[in-house]
C-alpha positions in Angstrom: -4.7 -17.9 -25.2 -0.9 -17.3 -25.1 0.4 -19.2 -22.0 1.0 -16.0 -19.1 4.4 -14.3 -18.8 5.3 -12.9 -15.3 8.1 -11.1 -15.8 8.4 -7.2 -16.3 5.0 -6.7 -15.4 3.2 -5.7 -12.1 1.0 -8.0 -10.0 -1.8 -7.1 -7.5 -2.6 -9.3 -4.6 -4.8 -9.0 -1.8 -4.4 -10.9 2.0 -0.4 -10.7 1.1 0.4 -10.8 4.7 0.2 -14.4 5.6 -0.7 -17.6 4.2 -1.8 -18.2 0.3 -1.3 -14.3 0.0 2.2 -14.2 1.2 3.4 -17.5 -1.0 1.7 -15.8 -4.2 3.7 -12.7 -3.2 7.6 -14.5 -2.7 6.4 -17.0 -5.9 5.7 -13.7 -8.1 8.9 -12.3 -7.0 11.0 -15.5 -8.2 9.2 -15.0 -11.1 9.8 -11.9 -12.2 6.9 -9.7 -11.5 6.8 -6.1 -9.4 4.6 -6.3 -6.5 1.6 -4.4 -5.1 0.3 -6.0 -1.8 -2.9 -4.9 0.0 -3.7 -6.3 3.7 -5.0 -5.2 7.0 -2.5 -6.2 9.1 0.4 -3.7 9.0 3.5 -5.8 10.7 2.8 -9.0 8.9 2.6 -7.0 5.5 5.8 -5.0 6.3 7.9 -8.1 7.3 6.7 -9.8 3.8 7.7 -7.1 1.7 10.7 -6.5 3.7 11.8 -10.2 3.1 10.9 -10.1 -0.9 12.8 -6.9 -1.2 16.1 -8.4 0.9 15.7 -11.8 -1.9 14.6 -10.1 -5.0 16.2 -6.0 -4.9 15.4 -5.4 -8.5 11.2 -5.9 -7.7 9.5 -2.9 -6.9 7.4 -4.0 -4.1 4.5 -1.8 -3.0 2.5 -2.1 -0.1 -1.4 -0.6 0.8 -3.2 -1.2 4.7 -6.2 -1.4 3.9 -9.6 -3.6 5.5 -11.3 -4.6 2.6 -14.3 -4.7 5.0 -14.4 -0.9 4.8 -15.5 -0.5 0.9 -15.1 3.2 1.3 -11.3 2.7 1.6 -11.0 -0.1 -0.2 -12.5 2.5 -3.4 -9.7 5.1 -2.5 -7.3 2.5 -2.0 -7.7 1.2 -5.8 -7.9 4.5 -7.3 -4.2 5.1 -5.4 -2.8 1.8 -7.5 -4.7 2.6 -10.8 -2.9 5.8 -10.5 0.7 4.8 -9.5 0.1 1.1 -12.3 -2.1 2.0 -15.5 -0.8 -1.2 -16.2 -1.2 -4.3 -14.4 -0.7 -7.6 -15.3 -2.1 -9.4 -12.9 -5.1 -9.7 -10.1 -5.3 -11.8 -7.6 -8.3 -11.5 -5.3 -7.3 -13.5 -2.4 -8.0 -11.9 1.2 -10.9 -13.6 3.0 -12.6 -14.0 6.0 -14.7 -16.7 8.0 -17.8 -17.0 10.6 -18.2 -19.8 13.1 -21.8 -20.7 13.3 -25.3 -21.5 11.6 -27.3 -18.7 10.1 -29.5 -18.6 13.3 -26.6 -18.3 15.3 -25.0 -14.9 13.3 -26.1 -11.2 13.5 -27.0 -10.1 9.8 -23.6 -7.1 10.2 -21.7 -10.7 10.7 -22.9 -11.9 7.9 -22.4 -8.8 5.7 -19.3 -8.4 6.9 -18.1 -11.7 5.3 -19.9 -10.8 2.1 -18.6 -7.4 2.0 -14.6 -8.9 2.5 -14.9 -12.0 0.5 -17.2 -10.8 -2.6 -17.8 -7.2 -2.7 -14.5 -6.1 -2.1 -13.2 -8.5 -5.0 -15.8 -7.2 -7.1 -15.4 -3.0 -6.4 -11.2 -4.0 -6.5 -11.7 -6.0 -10.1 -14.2 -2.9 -11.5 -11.6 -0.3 -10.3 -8.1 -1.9 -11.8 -10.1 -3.7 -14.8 -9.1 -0.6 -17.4 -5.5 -1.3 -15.8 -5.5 -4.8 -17.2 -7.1 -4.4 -20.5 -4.1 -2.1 -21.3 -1.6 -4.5 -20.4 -1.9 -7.7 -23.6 -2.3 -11.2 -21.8 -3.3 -10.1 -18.3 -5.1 -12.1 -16.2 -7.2 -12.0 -13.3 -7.7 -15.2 -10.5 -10.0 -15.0 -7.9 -9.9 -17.1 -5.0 -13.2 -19.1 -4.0 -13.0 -21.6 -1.8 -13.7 -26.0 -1.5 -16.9 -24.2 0.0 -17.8 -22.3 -3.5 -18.3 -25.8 -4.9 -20.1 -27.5 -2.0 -22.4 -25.9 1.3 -22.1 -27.3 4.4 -24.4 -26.7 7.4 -23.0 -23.7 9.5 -21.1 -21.9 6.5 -24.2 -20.0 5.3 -22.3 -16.2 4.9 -19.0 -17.8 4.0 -20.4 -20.2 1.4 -22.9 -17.5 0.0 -19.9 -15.2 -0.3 -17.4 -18.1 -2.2 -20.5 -18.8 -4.5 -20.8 -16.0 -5.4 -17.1 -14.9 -6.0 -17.3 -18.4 -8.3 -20.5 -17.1 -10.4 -19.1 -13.7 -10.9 -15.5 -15.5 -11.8 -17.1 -17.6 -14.4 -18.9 -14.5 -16.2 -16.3 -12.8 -16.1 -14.8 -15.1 -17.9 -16.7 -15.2 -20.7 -17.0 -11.6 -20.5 -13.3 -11.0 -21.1 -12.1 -13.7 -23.7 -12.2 -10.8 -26.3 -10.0 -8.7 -24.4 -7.5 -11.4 -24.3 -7.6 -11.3 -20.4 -7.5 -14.7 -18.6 -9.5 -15.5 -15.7 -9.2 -18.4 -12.9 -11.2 -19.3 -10.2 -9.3 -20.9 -7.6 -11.0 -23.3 -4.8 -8.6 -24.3 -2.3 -9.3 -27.6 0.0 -7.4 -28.0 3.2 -4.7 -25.2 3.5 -2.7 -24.8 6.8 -3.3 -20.7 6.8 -4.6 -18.4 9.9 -8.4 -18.4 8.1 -9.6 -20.2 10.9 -7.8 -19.0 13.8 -8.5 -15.9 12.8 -12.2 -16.4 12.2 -14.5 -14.5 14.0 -17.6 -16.4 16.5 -20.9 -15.6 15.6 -22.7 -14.2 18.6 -25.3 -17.1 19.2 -21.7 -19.1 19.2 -20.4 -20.6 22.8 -17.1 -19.7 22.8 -15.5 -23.4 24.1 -18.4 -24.6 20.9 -16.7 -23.1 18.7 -12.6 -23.6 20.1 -13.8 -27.6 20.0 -14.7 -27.4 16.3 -11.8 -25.0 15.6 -9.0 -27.4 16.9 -11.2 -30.6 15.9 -10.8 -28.5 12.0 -7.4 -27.5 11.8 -6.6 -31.6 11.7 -8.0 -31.3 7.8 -5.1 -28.5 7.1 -2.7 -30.3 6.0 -1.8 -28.5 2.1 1.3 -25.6 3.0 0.4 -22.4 1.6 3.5 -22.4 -0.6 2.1 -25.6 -2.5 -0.7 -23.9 -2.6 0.3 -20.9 -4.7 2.4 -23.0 -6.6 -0.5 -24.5 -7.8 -2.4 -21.1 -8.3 0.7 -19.9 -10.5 1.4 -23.2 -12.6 -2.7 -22.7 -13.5 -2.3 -18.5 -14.2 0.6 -19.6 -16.5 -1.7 -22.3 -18.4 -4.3 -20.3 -18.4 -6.4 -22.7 -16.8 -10.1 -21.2 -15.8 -10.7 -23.4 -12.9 -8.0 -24.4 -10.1 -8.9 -26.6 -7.5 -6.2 -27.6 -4.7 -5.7 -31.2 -3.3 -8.0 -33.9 -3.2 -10.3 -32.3 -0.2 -11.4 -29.9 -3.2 -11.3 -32.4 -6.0 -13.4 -35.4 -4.0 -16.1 -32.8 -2.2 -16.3 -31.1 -5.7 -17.0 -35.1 -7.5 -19.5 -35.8 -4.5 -21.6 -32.4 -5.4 -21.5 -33.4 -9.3 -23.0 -37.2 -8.3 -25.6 -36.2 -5.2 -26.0 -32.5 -5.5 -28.9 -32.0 -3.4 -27.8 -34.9 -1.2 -23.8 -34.5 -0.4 -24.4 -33.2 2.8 -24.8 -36.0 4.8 -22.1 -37.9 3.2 -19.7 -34.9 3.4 -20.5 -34.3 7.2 -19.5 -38.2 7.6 -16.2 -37.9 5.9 -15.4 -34.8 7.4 -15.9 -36.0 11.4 -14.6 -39.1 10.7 -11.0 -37.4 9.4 -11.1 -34.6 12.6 -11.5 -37.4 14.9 -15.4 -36.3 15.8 -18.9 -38.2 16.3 -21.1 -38.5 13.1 -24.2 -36.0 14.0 -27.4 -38.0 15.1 -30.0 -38.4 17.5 -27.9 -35.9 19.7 -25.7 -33.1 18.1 -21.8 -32.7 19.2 -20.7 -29.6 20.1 -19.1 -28.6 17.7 -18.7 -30.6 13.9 -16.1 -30.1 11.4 -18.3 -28.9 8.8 -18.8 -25.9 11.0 -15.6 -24.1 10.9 -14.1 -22.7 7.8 -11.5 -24.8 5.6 -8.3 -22.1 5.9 -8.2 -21.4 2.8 -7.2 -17.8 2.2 -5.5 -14.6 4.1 
């Protein structure tokens, strides 16, 4: 496949207000593509596009509100860009959202709220703008998983189930649209300095100063700036690479699952206290552990 051209086309991305979102957005824009952003929050979004259209005046930059968490939106949402772009170049599924707190400890509407964000809104956005990119010759399409779409750590059941699955749909889609000369990437960040985890909701069986322990014990492992980040996520759109993963806290996690897959989790919780500055789990559990809160990732 034909190595991906930016410029002169249009590019879709989704949790453009902050973060991975927001650097995809300014590194499109140096690169030469017009600009469709989609996020929930309104003054974050406005001050992004504002600051692309100040830097880059020749980029059309458009701009959507939307929760992705409300699919009924979301639908009417992407039938407004498919009607304004019949031709997109490229996708990015990137908005997500995180849970503090084991499956025992979350109401099942907490836990289908991160699966609705993370995968189904993905999926119903990729279904509804898929037409747009077949007509447009070498699109592509990247979906952001996560470090915890390659491993599953103990007290990220909804947010890993949902980052799996974006990663199994990713890879069929793959294969699905080789013919069609569309590209496809699945992305799994490590350790990104983003608002994923300050902004992650607590699920209801959660103490409040349990979970604020873990959060600030966390944030110590994001260390990767968005902006590197999306570089990354652009230099493997334009090679057409059909895996990204982002700094080492993806790559050695990822090894670890290939090596021990049934047994990484002990190991991983190990690493992972020892680098926030926390107790290994034993005899008597901490409060909070690292492996407990969400690597920030996206949005």
């Amino acid at each position: 496949m034909r190595t991906f051209v930016f410029t002169a086309g249009t590019a879709v991305v989704t949790g453009a207000a902050s973060g991975i979102g927001a650097a995809l957005a300014h590194g499109l824009a140096r690169r030469g593509s017009d600009l469709v952003l989609l996020d929930r929050d309104a003054e974050r979004l406005d001050a992004v596009a504002a600051a692309i259209r100040a830097g880059h005046p020749d980029r059309r930059v458009d701009t959507h509100l939307v929760d992705l968490a409300d699919l009924c939106t979301t639908a009417r949402v992407a039938e407004e860009i498919q009607a304004r772009h019949p031709r997109i170049r490229l996708l990015v599924n990137n908005a997500g959202v995180a849970l503090g707190g084991r499956f025992d400890q979350v109401t099942m509407d907490e836990f289908h709220w991160v699966v609705d964000v993370n995968f189904r809104a993905p999926v119903q956005l990729t279904h509804a703008l898929l037409p747009a990119l077949k007509a447009e010759p070498g699109a592509h399409l990247v979906n952001v998983s996560s470090l915890f779409g390659l491993i599953a750590p103990a007290g990220q059941a909804a947010y890993s189930a949902s980052k799996f699955a974006v990663r199994g749909f990713t890879e069929a889609l793959r294969h699905e649209l080789v013919d069609d000369g569309i590209g496809v990437t699945s992305v799994h960040p490590g350790g990104i300095a983003t608002r994923i985890a300050r902004n992650a909701r607590v699920g209801s069986g959660v103490a409040r100063e349990e979970f604020e322990t873990g959060r600030r014990q966390f944030e110590k492992l994001l260390t990767i700036a968005p902006e590197r980040a999306a570089e990354v996520i652009l230099r493997g759109v334009e090679r057409r690479r059909g895996r990204v993963l982002i700094g080492w806290s993806a790559k050695l996690p990822d090894l670890l699952a290939r090596i021990a897959p049934a047994s990484y989790g002990r190991l991983l919780a190990v690493g992972m206290n020892r680098l926030a500055g926390t107790r290994v789990p034993g005899a008597g559990r901490p409060a909070a552990t690292a492996s407990e809160l969400p690597v920030g990732d996206v949005a």
